[in-house]
C-alpha positions as CSV (number, residue, x, y, z in Angstrom):
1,X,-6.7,1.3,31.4
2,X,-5.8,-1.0,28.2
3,X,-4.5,1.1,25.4
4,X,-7.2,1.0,22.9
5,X,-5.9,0.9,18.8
6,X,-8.4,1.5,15.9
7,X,-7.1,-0.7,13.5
8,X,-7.1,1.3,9.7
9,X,-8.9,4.4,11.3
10,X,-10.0,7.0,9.2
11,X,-12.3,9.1,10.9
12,X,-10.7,11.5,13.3
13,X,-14.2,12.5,15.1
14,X,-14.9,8.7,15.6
15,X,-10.9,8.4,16.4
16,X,-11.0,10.9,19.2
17,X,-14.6,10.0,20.3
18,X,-14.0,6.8,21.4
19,X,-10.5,7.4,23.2
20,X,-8.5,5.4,20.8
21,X,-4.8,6.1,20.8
22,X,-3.8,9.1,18.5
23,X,-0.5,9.6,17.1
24,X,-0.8,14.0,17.2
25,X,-0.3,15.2,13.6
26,X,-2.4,18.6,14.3
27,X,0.1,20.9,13.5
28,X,0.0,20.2,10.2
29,X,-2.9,22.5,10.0
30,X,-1.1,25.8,12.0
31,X,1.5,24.8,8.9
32,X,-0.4,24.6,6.1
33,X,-2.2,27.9,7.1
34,X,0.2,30.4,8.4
35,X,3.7,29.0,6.9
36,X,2.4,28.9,3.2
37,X,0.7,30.7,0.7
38,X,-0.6,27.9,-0.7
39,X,-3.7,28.1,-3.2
40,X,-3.7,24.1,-3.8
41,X,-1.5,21.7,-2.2
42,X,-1.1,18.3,-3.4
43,X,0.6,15.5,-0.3
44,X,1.4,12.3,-2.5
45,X,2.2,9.3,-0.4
46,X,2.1,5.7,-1.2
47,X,-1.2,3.8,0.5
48,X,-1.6,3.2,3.9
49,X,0.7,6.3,5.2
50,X,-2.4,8.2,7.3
51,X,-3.4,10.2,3.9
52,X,-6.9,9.9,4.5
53,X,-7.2,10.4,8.4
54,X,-5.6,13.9,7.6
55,X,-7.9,14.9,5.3
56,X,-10.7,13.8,8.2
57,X,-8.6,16.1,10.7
58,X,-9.0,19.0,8.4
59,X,-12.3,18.7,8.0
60,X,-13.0,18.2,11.7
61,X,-11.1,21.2,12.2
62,X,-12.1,23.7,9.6
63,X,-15.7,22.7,9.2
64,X,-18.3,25.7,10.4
65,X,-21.0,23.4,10.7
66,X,-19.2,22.0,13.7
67,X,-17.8,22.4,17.5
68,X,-14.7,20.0,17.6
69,X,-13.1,21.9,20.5
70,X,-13.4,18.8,22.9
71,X,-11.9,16.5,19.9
72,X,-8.9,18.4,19.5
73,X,-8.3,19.4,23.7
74,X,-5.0,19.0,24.2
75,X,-3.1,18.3,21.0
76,X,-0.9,20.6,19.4
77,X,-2.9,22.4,17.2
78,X,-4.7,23.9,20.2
79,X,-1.2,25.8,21.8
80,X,-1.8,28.1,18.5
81,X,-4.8,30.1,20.5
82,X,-5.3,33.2,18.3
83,X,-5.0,30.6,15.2
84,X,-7.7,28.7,16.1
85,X,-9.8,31.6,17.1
86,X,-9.7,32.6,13.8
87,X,-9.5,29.6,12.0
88,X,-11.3,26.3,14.0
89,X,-15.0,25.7,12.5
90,X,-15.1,28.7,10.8
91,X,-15.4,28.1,6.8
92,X,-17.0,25.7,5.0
93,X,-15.8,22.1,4.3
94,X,-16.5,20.0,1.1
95,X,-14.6,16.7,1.5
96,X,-14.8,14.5,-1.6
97,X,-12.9,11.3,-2.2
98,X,-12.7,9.2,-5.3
99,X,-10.8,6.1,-3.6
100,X,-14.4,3.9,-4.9
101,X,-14.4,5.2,-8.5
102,X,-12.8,1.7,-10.2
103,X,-14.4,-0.6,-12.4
104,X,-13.5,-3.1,-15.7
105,X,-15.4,-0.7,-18.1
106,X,-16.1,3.3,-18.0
107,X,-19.9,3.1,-17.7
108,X,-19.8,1.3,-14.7
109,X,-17.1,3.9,-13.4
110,X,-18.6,6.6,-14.2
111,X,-21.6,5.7,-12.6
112,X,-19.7,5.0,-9.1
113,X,-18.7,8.8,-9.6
114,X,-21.9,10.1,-10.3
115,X,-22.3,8.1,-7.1
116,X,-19.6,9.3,-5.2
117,X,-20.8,12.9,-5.9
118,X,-24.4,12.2,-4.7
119,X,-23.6,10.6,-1.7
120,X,-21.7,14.3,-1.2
121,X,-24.7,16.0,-1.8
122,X,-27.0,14.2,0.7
123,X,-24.3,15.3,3.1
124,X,-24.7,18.4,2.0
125,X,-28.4,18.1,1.6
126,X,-29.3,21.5,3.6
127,X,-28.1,23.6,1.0
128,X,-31.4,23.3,-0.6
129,X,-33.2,24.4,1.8
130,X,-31.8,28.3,1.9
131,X,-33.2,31.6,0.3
132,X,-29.7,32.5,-0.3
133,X,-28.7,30.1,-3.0
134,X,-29.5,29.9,-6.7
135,X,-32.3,28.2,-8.0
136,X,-30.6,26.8,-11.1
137,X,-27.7,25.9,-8.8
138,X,-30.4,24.3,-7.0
139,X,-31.4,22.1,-9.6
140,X,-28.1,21.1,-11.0
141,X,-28.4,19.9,-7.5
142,X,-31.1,17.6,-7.4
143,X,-30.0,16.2,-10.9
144,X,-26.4,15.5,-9.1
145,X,-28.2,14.0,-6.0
146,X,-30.6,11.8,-8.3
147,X,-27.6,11.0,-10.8
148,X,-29.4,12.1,-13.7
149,X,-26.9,15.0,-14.0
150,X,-25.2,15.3,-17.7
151,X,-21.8,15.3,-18.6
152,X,-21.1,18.9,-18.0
153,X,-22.7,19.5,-15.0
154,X,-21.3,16.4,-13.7
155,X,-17.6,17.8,-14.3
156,X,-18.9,21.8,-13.0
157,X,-20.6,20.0,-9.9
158,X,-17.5,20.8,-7.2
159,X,-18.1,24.2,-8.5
160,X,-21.7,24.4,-8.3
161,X,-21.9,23.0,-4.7
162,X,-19.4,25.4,-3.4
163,X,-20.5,28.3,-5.0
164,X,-24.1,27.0,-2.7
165,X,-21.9,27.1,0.1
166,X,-20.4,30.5,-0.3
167,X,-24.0,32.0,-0.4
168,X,-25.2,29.9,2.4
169,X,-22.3,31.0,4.9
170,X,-20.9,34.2,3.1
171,X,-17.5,32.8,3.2
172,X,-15.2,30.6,1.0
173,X,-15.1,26.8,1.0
174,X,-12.2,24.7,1.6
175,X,-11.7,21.8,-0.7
176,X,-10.8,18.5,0.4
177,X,-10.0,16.1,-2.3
178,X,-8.9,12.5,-0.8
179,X,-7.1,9.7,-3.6
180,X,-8.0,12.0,-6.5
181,X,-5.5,10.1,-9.2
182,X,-8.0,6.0,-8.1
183,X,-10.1,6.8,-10.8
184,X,-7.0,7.2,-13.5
185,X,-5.2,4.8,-12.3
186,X,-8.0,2.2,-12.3
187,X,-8.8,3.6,-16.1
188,X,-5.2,2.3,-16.9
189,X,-4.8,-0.8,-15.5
190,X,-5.4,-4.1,-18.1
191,X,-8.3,-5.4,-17.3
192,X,-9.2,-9.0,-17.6
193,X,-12.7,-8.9,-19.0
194,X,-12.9,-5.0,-18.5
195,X,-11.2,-2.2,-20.8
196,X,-9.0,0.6,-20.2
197,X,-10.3,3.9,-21.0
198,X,-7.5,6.0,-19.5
199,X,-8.7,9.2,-22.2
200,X,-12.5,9.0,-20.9
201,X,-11.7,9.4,-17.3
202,X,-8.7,11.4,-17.7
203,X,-10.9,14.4,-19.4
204,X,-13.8,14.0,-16.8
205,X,-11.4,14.4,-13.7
206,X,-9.6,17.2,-15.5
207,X,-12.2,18.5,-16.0
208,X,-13.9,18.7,-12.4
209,X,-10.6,19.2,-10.7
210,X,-9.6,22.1,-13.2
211,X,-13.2,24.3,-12.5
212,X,-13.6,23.3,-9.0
213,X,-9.3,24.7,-8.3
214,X,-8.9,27.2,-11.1
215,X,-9.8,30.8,-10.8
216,X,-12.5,29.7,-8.8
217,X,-14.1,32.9,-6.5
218,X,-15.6,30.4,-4.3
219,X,-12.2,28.3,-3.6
220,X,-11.0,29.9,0.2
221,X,-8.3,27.0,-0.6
222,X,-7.4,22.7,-1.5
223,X,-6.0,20.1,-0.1
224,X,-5.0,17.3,-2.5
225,X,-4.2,13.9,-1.7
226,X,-3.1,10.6,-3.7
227,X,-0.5,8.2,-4.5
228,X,0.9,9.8,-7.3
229,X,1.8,13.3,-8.9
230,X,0.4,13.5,-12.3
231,X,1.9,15.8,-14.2
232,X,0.4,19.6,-14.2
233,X,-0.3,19.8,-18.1
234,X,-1.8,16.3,-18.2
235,X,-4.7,17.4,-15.1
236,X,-3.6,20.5,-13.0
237,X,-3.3,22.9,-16.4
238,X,-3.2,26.5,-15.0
239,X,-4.3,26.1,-11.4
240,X,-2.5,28.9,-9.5
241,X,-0.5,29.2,-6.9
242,X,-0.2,25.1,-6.7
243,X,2.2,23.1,-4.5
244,X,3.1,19.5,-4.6
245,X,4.8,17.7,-1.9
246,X,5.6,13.9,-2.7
247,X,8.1,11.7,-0.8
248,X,11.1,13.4,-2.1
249,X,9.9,17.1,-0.2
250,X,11.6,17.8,3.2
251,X,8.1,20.1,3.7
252,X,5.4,18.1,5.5
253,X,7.1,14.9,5.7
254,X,7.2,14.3,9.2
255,X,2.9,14.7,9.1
256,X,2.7,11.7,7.2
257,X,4.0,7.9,9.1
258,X,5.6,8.0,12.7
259,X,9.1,9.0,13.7
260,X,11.0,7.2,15.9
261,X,10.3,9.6,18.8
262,X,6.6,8.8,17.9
263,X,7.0,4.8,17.6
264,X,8.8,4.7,20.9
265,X,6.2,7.2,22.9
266,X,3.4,4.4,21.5
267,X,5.9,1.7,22.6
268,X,6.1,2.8,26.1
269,X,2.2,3.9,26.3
270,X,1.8,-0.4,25.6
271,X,4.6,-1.5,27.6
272,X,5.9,-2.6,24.8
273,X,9.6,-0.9,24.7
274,X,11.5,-4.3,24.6
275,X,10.1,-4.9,20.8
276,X,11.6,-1.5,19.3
277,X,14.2,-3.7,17.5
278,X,11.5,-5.5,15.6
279,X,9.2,-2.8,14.4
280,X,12.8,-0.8,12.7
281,X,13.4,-4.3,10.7
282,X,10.0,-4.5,9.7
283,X,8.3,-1.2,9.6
284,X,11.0,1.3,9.2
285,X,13.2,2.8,6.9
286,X,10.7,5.1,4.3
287,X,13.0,8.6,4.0
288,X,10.1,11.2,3.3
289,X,12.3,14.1,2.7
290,X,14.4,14.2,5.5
291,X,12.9,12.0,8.0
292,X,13.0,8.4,8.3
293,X,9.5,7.2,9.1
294,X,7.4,3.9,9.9
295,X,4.6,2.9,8.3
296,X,1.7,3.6,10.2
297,X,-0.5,0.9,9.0
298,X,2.0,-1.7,10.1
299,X,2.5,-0.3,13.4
300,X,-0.6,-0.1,14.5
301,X,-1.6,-3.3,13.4
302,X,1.2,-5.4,14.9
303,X,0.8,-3.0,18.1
304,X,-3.0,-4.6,18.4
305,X,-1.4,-7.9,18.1
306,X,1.1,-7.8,20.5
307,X,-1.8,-6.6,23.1
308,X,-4.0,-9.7,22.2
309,X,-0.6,-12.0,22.6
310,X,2.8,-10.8,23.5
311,X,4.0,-13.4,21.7
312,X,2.9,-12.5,18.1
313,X,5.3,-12.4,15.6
314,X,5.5,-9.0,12.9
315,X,3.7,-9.9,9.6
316,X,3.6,-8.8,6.5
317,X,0.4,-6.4,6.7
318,X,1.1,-4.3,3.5
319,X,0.8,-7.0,0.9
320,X,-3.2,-7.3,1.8
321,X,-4.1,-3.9,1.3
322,X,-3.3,-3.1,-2.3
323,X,-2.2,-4.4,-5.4
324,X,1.7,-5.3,-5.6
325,X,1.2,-6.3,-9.7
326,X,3.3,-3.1,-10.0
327,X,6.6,-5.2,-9.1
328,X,5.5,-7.9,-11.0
329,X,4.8,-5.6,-14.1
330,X,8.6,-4.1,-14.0
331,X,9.7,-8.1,-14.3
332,X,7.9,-8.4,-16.8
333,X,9.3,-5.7,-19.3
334,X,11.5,-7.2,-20.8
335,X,13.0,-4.5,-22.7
336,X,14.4,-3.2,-19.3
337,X,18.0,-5.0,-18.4
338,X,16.6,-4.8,-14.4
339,X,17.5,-8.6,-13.3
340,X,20.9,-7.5,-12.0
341,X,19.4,-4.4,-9.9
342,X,16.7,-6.0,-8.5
343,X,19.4,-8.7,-7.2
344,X,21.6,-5.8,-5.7
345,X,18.3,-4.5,-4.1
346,X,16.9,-7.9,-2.5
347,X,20.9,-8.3,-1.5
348,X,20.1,-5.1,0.4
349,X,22.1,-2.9,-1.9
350,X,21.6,0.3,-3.5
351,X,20.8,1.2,-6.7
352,X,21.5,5.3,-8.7
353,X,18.4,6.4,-10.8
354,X,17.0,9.9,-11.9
355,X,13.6,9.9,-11.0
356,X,10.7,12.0,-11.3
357,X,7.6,13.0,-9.2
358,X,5.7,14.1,-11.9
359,X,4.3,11.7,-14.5
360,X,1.5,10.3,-16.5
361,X,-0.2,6.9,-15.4
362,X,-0.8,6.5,-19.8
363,X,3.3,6.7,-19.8
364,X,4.5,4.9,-16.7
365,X,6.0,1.7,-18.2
366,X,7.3,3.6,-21.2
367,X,10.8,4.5,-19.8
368,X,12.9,2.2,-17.0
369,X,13.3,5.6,-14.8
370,X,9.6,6.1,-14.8
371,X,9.2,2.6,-13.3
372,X,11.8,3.2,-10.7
373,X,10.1,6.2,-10.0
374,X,6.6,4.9,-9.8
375,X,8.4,1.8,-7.2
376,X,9.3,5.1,-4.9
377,X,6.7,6.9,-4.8
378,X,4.2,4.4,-3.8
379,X,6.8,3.1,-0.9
380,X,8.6,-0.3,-2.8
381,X,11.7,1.5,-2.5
382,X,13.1,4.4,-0.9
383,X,15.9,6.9,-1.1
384,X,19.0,5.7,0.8
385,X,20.4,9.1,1.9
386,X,18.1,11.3,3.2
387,X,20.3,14.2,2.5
388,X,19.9,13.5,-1.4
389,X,17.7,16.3,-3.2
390,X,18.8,15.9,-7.1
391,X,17.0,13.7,-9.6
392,X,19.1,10.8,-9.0
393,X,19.3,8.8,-5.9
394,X,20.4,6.2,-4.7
395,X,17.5,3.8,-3.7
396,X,17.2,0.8,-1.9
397,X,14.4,-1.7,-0.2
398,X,12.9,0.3,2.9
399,X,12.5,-3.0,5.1
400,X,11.8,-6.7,5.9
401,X,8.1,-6.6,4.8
402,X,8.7,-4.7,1.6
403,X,11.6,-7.2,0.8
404,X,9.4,-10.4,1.4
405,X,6.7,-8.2,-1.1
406,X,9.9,-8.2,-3.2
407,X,10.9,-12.0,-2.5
408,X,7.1,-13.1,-2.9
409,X,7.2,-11.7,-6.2
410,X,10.2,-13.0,-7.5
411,X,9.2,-16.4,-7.0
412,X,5.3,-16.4,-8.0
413,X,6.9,-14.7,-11.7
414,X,9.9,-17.8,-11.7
415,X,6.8,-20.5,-10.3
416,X,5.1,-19.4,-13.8
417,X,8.4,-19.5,-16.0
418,X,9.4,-22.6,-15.3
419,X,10.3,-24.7,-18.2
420,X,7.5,-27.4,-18.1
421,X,10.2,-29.8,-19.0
422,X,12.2,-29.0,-16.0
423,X,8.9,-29.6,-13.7
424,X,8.2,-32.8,-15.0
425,X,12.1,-34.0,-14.4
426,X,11.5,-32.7,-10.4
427,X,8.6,-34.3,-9.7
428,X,9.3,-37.9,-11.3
429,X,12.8,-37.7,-9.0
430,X,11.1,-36.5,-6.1
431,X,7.9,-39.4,-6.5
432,X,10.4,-41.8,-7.6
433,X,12.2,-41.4,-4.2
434,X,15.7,-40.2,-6.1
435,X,17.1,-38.2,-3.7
436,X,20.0,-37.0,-5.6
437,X,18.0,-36.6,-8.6
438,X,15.9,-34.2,-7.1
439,X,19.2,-31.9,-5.3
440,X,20.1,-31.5,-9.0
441,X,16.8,-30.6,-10.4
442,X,16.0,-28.1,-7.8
443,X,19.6,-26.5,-7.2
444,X,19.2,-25.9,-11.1
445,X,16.2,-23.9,-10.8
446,X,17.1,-21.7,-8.0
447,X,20.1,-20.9,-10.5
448,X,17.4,-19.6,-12.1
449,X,16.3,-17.0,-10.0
450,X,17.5,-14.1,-8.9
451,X,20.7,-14.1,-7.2
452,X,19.7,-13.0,-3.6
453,X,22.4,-14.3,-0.6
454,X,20.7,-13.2,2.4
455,X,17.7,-16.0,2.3
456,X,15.2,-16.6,4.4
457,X,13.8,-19.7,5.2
458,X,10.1,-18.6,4.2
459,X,11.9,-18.1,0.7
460,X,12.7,-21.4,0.3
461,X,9.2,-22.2,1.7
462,X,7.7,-20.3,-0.6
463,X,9.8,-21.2,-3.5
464,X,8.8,-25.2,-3.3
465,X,5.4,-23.9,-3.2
466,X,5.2,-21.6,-5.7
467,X,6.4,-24.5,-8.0
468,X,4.1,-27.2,-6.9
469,X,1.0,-24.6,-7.5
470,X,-1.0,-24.9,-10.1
471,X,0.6,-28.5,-11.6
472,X,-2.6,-30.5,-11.4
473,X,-2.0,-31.6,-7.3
474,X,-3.7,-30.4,-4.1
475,X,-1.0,-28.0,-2.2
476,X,-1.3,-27.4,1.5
477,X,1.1,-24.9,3.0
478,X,1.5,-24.7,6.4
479,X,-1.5,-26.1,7.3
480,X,-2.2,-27.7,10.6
481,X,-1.3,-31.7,10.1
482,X,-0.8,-34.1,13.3
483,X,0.9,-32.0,16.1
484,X,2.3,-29.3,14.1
485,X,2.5,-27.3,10.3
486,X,4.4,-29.4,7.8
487,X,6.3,-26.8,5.0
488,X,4.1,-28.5,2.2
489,X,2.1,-31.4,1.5
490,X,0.8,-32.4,-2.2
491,X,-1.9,-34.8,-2.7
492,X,-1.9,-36.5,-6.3
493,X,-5.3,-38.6,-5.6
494,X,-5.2,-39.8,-9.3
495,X,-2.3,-42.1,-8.1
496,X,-3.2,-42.1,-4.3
497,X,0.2,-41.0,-3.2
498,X,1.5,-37.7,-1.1
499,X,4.7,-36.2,-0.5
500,X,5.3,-34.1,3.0
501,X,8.6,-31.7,2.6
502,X,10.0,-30.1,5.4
503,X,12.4,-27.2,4.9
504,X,15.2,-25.7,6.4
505,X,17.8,-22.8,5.7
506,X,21.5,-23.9,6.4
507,X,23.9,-21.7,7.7
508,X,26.6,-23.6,5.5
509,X,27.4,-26.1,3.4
510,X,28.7,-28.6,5.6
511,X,25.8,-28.0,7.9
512,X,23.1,-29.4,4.7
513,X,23.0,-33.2,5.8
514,X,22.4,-32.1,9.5
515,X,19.7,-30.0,8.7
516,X,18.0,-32.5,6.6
517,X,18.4,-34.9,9.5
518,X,16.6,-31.6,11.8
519,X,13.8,-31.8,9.1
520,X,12.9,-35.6,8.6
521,X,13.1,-35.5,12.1
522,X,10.4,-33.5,12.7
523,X,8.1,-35.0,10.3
524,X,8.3,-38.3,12.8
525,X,8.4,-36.2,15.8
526,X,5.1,-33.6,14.9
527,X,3.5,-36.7,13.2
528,X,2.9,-35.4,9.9
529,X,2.5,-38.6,8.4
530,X,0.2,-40.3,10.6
531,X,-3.4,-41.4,9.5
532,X,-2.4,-41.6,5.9
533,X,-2.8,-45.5,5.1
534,X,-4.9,-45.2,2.0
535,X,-2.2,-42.9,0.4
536,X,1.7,-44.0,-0.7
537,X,3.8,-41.1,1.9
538,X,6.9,-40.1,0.6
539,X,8.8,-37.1,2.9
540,X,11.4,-35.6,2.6
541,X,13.6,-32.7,4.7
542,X,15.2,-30.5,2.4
543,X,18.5,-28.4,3.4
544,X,18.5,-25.0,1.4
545,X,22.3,-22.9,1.4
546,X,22.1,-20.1,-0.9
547,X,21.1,-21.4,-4.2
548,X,22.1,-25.2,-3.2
549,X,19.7,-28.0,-2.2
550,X,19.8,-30.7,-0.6
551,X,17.6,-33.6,-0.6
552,X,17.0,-36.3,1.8
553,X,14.2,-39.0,1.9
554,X,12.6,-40.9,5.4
């Protein structure tokens, strides 16, 4: 039978319903229960690492409204027998997650919370129906269902629902709180059009997190999840008993992304064992405490592809998921001497900074060791000896994808710096045909860039094109043209003329002029140029070696 792999999975019930393949985290639970005495415990872990599919597990497992025996037959969990006697569907479960509360202004933020919480009261709908609850609870509510619920009662309403659960099952409820620190983060971010209002939202998530997890009677315990670990007197203020476990904690880290052990059971489940090499360049390489782990979302997706074609070729799956501004931002401060570290790390060096798990989003970009922090913690970078446990580490780029996130970046911020006088001089020597004119131009703005010796030829690729963008001409990038993918094409209809550029990285200097040769041959060989009579063709093959170029016209 084909392995079956649910792509981005979050549901455990609908995960193990359907027979999809399952990476066995379960004893997470028999750890979080019996090896801690945990009142609150907070997992931070960049996006895409499993975070939420936990939480589902949790629920699944804990939730007394359910039988989830048969989902859980023969993992781990279930060799704990007494454990899950006692503990497996026995207390009630409210899951909440915040990961939709973003918006440009507060209103409209607010009201997706207000949304958020109703849609977790029509899934808790039942609760009004018992004798055993409170009739003002009750109608706190209906007001939270129908969003007409005030402030206050918008930031008791965890509270209120639970303490309807305790009288409805007579036992404590267990808190599940998925990407609590979206709606913060969102309030912070510049908004083109929008607003931040960091304070606003700031006081009303306090504010529900703080009644719902301090000295609450109705609080059996909480599981906390998000990207980031916001410091305890900016949102946690006097919750007891509280534990956080972020990236640099040896406790829990092999729950969250797939060991090697795990990668390579997967591997041999899809016949896949001869492609182990290639998911450790690209996927590999996050230290979470102690453990070197791959990225889960990566895995899985290039897994699926390789079933579909054995052929496929690993991708850069991150960079879709979430915003990488974050690198961009750091470039962009200025008043942070990080050129020459950011060249040691896309050289695949390390780098020494003190960092810190706890922080403020309102604070992030006011220190440099804040935004080194902020790069580890949501998995740009990662420490580089996992036996490190002090504030400073040595940190480096985790892998190939994150270093192409890196490269990507680099050249989109040096595509919108480039002197408009130096753009001009490129393109008259490329459309005047001046082939040495055009070496010169472009050698002296890869001199602009950051130093970075081990280049791929999708840099280069991407470097032409990230110049070419946005200068008034129509830029095609590998897009399908006669019997193959040309590097770039530009249109310039205004003077009915195009240019077709072919790249190619050089292993040396000497080797330029052949390469060139390699490229222009291509063009004539995959027909690039063909059916373009109404337009003037110009193409060239261009030979990259380092931060050299050189230029050669058909």
């Amino acid at each position: 039978m084909a392995l079956s792999i649910f792509v981005g999975g979050e549901n455990f019930d609908e995960l193990r319903s359907d027979g999809s393949y399952y990476v066995d985290k379960t004893d997470l639970i028999y750890d979080l229960v019996k090896n801690t005495k945990n009142k609150v415990t907070l997992f931070t872990r960049p996006r895409r690492f499993g975070k939420t599919l936990t939480m589902s597990m949790l629920e699944s497992f804990f939730d007394i409204k359910r039988d989830s025996k048969a989902l859980f037959a023969g993992l781990d969990i279930m060799k704990h027998e007494k454990f899950c006697a006692e503990w497996m569907n026995q207390f009630p479960v409210l899951f909440v997650s915040f990961k939709d509360v973003e918006a440009l202004t507060f209103a409209t933020a607010y009201e997706k919370l207000k949304e958020t919480i109703a849609d977790m009261c029509k899934k808790n709908v039942a609760l009004l129906d018992s004798t055993k609850t409170d009739d003002a609870d009750k109608e706190i509510f209906e007001k939270l269902r129908y969003k007409t619920a005030n402030g206050a009662e918008i930031q008791n309403s965890l509270k209120t629902i639970m303490r309807m659960m305790t009288a409805v099952y007579g036992k404590p409820v267990i808190l599940l709180i998925d990407e609590y620190d979206v709606p913060i983060a969102k309030a912070n971010e510049e908004k083109e059009g929008g607003e931040r209002y960091y304070p606003q939202m700031l006081e009303v998530i306090r504010g529900i997190l703080s009644t719902a997890l301090k000295s609450n009677d109705y609080l059996k315990f909480g599981v906390v999840t998000g990207c980031l670990r916001i410091a305890e007197e900016s949102i946690f203020t006097g919750v007891n008993n509280f534990a956080s476990c972020s990236v640099l904690d040896d406790r829990f880290s092999r729950y969250f992304g797939f060991t090697q052990e795990e990668l390579d059971s997967l591997l041999g489940k899809a016949d896949l064992r001869e492609k182990t090499a290639v998911f450790k360049e690209w996927y590999d390489g996050y230290i979470f405490g102690r453990n070197s782990v791959y990225c889960p979302w990566d895995v899985m997706n290039y897994v699926s592809d390789l079933i579909y074609r054995k052929s496929a070729r690993p991708k850069n799956y991150w960079k879709n998921t979430s915003s990488n501004g974050i690198i961009r931002n750091f470039m962009e401060r200025t008043q942070f001497p990080v050129k020459k570290k950011f060249e040691i790390l896309m050289n695949g060096g390390c780098i020494v900074q003190t960092i810190s798990d706890a922080l403020t989003y309102d604070t992030l970009h006011e220190t440099e060791n804040n935004l080194w922090s902020v790069l580890l913690m949501t998995g740009y970078l990662t420490k580089a000896d996992p036996e490190e446990e002090e504030d400073t580490v040595s940190l480096k780029i985790p892998n190939r994808e994150i270093a192409g996130i890196f490269q990507d970046t680099v050249v989109n911020y040096f595509a919108d710096h480039v002197n408009a006088d130096e753009h001009k001089a490129l393109m008259e020597s490329l459309w005047a045909g001046d082939e040495k004119a055009a070496s010169e131009e472009i050698s002296k703005l890869l001199w602009q860039t950051i130093s970075y010796m081990d280049y791929h030829e999708d840099y280069y690729h991407a470097f032409l094109a990230g110049i070419f963008v946005g200068r008034g001409y129509e830029v095609e990038s590998s897009k399908e043209r006669g019997l193959g993918r040309p590097d770039i094409k530009l249109t310039d209809d205004a003077n009915r003329r195009i240019l077709i550029i072919e790249a190619k990285k050089s292993d040396s200097k000497g080797q330029m002029e052949k390469d060139c040769g390699k490229a222009l041959q291509q063009i004539i060989d995959q027909e690039y140029a063909k059916n373009l009579d109404d337009y003037t063709v110009i193409c060239y093959g261009i030979a990259f070696f380092r931060k050299s170029a050189l230029v050669k016209k058909m």
